[in-house]
N, C-alpha and C positions, 0 to 999 in steps of 0.2 A: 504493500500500500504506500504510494507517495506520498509528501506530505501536506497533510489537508489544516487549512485555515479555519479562521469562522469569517462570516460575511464582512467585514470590517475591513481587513486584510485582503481580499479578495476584491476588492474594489478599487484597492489603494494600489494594489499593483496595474491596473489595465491603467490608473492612472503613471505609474512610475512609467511602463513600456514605452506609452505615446511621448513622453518627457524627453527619454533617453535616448529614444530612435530619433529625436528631432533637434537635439544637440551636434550642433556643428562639430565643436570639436570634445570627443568623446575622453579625452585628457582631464577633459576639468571638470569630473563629475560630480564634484560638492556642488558647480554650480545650479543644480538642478535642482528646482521651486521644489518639487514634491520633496528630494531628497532631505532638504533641507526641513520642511513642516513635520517627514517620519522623524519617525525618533530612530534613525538610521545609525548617525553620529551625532554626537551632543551635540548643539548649537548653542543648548540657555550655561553661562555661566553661575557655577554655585558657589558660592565663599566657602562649602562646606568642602567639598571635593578640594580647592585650590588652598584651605587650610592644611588641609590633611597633608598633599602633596608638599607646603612647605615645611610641615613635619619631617616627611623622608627626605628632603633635600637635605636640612640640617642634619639628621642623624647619619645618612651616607655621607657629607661633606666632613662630617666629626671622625669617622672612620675611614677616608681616604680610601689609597688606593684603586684598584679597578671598580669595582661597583660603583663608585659614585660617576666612572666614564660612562660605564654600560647603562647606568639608569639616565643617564642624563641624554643620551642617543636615543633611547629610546619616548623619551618627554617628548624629544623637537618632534616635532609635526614636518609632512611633506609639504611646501608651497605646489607642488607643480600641481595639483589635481585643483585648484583656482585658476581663472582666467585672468585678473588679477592682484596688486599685492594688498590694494585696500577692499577686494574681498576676504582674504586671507586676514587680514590685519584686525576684522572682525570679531574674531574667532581665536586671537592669540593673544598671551600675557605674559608678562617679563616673570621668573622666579628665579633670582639671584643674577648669574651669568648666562644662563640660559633662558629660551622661548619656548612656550608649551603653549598646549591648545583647552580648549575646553571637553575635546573627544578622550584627550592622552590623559588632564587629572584626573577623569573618571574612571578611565583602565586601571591606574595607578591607586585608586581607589580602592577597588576590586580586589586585585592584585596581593595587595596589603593587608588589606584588611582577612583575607583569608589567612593567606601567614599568620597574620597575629592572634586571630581566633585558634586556629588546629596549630599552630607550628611545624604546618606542610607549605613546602617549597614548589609552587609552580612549577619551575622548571626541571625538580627533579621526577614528575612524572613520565612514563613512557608514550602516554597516549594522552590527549586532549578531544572530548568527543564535544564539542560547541555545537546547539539548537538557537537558531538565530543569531547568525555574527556581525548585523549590523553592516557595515561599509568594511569589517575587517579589522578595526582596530585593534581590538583585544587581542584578537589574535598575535596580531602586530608587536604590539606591545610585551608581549608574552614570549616570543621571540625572540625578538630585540634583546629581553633580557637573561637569555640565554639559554632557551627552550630547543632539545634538537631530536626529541623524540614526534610520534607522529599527529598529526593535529586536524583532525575532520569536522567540516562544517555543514551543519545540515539545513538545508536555508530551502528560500521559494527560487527559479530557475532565475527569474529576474536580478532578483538583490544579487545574484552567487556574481552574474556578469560585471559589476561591480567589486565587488571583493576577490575576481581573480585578477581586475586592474591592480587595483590598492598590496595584494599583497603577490604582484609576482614575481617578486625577488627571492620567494620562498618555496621552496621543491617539496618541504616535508606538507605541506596543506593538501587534501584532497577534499573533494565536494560531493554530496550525496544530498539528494532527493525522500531518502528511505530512512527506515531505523536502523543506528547501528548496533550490532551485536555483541554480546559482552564477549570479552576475552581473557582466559584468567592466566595466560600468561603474560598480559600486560597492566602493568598498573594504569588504571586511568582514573581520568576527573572531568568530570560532567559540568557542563557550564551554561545556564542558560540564564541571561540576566532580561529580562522580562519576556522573554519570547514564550516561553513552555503554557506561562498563567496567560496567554493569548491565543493557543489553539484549540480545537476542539477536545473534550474530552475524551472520545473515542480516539482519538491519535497520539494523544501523551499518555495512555496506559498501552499501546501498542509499543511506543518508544521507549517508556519505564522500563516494560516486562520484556522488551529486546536487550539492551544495555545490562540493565540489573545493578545501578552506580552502589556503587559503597563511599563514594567521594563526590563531593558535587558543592559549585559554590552557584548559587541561585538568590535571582531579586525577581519579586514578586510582588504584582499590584493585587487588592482585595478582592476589586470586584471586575470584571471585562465583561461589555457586554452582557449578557443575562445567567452567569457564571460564579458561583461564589467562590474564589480560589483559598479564602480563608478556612472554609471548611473541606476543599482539595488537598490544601497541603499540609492541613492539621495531623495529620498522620507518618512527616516527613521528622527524623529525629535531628541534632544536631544546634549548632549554635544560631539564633536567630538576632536580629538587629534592627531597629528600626531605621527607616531612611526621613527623617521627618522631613527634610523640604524638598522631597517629593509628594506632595498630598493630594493630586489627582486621582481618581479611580477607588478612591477611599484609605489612599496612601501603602505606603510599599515597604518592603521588609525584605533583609537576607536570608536566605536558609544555608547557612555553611556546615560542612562535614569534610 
């Protein structure tokens, strides 16, 4: 079974197709109106996100060293996927000696914040199975910080043509339409940061019960649609978190493990 949406999703993509087919140059695809209204890649800046992130700036600059090159490569954002630099300029903020975006402190949000819950290392896992990657970033980001095991995203066909631009400097990413299946010779970690609490529920227990995560770091809004995901994911164990200024949808929460 592919992967199936609920109506919401399904609308917004005929709208993404006609957008991106009709971009001149297919380079600059942040510049794209729909792209830009999903929640693709962050556009709204949050002081929460860009505090945190001057947290880890400090604590890797306190520690030197390589990690604070390698996190900080991976902070800067690509200009080239803008047309140009004052759309770009929108979207980016100084932290210390470096420039980040509003897409990156969110990764970095993520990121960390998993770490610091479980005291598991992104990138020492073998496998990353991602449901909904967004424009790619995370992935991105995840990478960047030195992730070299294998990294599958399971997206709608549209968004994926987008995130093989964004991330094709990267060989280990593959793409699937489908659930993927658990493998217990590889460690993995399950990642779905709003996408999962956005599908139908016939498709996120065919994707559960394929997978079977033991690890999994998840954000999740309450309600979608006619969906109560508060009583979906009530039965999901591990560390959970509030996201308070995101309070759209009846407001959002981590489930990390």
């Amino acid at each position: 079974m592919a992967l199936e949406t609920n109506e919401t999703w399904d609308d917004l993509m005929i709208q993404l197709k006609v957008e991106f087919n009709d971009l001149k140059d297919k380079r600059c695809w942040r510049d794209v109106n729909i792209i830009q209204k999903l929640p693709l890649f962050e556009t709204k800046f949050h002081p929460k996100y860009y505090g945190y992130a001057a947290e880890i700036y400090h604590w890797l600059k306190n520690k030197g060293g390589k990690d604070f090159k390698k996190w900080a490569l991976a902070m800067t954002p690509d200009a080239s996927a803008f047309s140009s630099y004052n759309h770009y300029k929108q979207y980016t903020w100084n932290l210390g000696e470096i420039i980040t975006s509003t897409w990156m402190i969110k990764s970095n949000h993520h990121y960390y914040r998993y770490l610091k819950l479980t005291g598991k290392d992104l990138k020492d896992f073998d496998r990353i199975v991602e449901v909904g990657g967004g424009c790619g970033d995370m992935c991105k980001f995840i990478n960047l910080m030195g992730f070299k095991g294998e990294y599958i995203i399971v997206d709608l066909p549209q968004v994926q043509e987008i995130q093989k631009r964004n991330l094709r400097d990267f060989p280990n990413v593959k793409w699937t339409t489908k659930p993927v299946k658990e493998n217990t010779n590889k460690k993995t970690l399950f990642i779905s940061t709003w996408a999962l609490s956005e599908l139908t529920l016939a498709w996120r227990e065919e994707l559960v019960d394929a997978l079977k995560p033991d690890n999994y770091l998840i954000t999740y809004q309450r309600k979608f649609e006619n969906i109560d995901n508060e009583k979906w994911f009530s039965g999901w164990n591990g560390h959970r978190e509030e996201l308070p200024w995101i309070p759209w949808d009846g407001g959002s929460s981590y489930i990390i493990k």
